[in-house]
CHARMM-style PDB file with segment names, atoms N, HN, CA, C and O in Angstrom:
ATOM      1  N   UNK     1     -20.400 -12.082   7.856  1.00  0.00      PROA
ATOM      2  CA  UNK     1     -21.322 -11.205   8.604  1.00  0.00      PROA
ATOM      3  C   UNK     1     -21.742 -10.028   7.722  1.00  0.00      PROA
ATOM      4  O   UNK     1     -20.916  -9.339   7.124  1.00  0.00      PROA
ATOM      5  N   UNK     2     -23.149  -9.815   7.665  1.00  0.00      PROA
ATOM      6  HN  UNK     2     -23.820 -10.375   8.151  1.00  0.00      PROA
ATOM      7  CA  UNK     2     -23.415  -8.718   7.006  1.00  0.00      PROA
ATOM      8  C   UNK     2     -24.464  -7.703   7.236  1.00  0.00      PROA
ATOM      9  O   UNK     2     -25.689  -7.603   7.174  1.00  0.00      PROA
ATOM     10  N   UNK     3     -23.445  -7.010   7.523  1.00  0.00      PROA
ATOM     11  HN  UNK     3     -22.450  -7.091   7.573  1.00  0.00      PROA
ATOM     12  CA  UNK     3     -24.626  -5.923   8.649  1.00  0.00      PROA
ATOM     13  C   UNK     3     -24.492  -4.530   7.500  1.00  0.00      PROA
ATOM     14  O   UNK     3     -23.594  -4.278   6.697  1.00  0.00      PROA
ATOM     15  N   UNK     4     -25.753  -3.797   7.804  1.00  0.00      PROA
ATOM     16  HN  UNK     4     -26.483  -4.002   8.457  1.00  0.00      PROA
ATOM     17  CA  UNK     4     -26.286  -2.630   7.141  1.00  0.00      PROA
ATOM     18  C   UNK     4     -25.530  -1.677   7.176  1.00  0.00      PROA
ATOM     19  O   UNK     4     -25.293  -1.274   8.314  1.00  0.00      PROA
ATOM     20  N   UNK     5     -25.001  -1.098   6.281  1.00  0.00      PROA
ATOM     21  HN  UNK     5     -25.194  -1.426   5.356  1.00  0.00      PROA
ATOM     22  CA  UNK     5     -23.770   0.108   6.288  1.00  0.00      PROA
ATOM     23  C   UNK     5     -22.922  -0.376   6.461  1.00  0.00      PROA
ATOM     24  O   UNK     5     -22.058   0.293   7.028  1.00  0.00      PROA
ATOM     25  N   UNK     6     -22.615  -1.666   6.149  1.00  0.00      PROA
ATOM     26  HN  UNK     6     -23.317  -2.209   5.689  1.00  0.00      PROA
ATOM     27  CA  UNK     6     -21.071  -1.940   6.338  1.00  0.00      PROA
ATOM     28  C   UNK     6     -20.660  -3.022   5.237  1.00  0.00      PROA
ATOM     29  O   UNK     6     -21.401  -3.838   4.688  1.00  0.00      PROA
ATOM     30  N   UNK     7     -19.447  -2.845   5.077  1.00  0.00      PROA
ATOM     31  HN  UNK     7     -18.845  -2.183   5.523  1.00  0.00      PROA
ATOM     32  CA  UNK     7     -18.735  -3.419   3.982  1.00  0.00      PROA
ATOM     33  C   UNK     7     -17.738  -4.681   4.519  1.00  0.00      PROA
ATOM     34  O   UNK     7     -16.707  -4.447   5.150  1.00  0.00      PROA
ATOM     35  N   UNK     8     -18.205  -6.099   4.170  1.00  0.00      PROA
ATOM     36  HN  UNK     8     -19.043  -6.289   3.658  1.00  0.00      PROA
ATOM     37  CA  UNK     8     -17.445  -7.043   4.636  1.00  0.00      PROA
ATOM     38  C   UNK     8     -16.482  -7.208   3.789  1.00  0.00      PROA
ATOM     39  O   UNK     8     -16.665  -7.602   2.637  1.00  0.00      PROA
ATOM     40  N   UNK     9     -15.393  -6.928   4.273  1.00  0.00      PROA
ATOM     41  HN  UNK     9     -15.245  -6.608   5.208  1.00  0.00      PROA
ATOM     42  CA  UNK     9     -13.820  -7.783   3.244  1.00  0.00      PROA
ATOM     43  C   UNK     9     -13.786  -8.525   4.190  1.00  0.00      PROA
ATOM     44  O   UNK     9     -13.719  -8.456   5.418  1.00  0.00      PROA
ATOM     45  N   UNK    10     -13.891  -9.864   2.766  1.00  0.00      PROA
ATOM     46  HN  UNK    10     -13.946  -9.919   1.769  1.00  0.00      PROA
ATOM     47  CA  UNK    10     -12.951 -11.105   3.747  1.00  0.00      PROA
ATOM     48  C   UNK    10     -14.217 -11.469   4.785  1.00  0.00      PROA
ATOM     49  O   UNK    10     -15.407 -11.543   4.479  1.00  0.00      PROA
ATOM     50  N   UNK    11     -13.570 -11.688   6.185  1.00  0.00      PROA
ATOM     51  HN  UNK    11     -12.603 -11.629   6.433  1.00  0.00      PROA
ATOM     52  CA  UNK    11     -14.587 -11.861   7.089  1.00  0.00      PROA
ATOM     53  C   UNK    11     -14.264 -10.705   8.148  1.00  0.00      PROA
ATOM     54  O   UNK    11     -14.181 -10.937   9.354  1.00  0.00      PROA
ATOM     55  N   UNK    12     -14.125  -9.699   7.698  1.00  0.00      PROA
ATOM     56  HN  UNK    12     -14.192  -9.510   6.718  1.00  0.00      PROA
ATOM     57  CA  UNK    12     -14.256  -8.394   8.893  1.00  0.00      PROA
ATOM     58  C   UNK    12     -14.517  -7.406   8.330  1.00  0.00      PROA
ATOM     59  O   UNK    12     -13.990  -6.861   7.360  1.00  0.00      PROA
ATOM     60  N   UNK    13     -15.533  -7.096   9.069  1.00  0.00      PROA
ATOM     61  HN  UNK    13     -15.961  -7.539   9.856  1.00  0.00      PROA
ATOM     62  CA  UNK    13     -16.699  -5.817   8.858  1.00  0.00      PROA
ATOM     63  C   UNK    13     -15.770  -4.935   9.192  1.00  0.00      PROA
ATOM     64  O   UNK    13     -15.038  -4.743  10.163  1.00  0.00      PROA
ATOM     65  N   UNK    14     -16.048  -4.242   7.745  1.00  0.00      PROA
ATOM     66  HN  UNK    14     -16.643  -4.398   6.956  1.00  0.00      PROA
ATOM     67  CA  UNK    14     -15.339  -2.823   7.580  1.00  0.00      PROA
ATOM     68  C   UNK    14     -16.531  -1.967   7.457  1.00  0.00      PROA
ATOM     69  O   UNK    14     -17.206  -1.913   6.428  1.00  0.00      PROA
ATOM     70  N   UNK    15     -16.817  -1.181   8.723  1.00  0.00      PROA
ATOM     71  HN  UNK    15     -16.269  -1.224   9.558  1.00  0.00      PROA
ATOM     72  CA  UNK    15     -17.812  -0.210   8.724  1.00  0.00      PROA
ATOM     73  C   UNK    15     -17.903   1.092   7.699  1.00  0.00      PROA
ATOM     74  O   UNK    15     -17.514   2.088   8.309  1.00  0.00      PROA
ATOM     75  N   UNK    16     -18.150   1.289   6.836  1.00  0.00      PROA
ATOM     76  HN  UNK    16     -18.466   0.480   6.341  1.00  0.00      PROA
ATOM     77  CA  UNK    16     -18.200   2.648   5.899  1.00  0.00      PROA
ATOM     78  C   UNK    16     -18.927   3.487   6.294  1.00  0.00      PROA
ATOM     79  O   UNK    16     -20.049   3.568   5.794  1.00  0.00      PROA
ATOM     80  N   UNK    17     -18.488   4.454   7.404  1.00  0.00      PROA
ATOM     81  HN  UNK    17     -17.576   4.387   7.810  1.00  0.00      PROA
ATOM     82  CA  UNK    17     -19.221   5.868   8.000  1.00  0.00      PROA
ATOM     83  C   UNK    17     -19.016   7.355   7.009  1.00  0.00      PROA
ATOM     84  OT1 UNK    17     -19.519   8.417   7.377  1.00  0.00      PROA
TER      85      UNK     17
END
């Protein structure tokens, strides 16, 4: 998954706020 402002490790979105 790769959503805008966020950092995928692996397969879970690690949001970087």
């Amino acid at each position: 998954d790769t959503r805008i402002g966020a950092s995928t490790a692996g397969r879970r979105p690690m949001y970087d706020l």
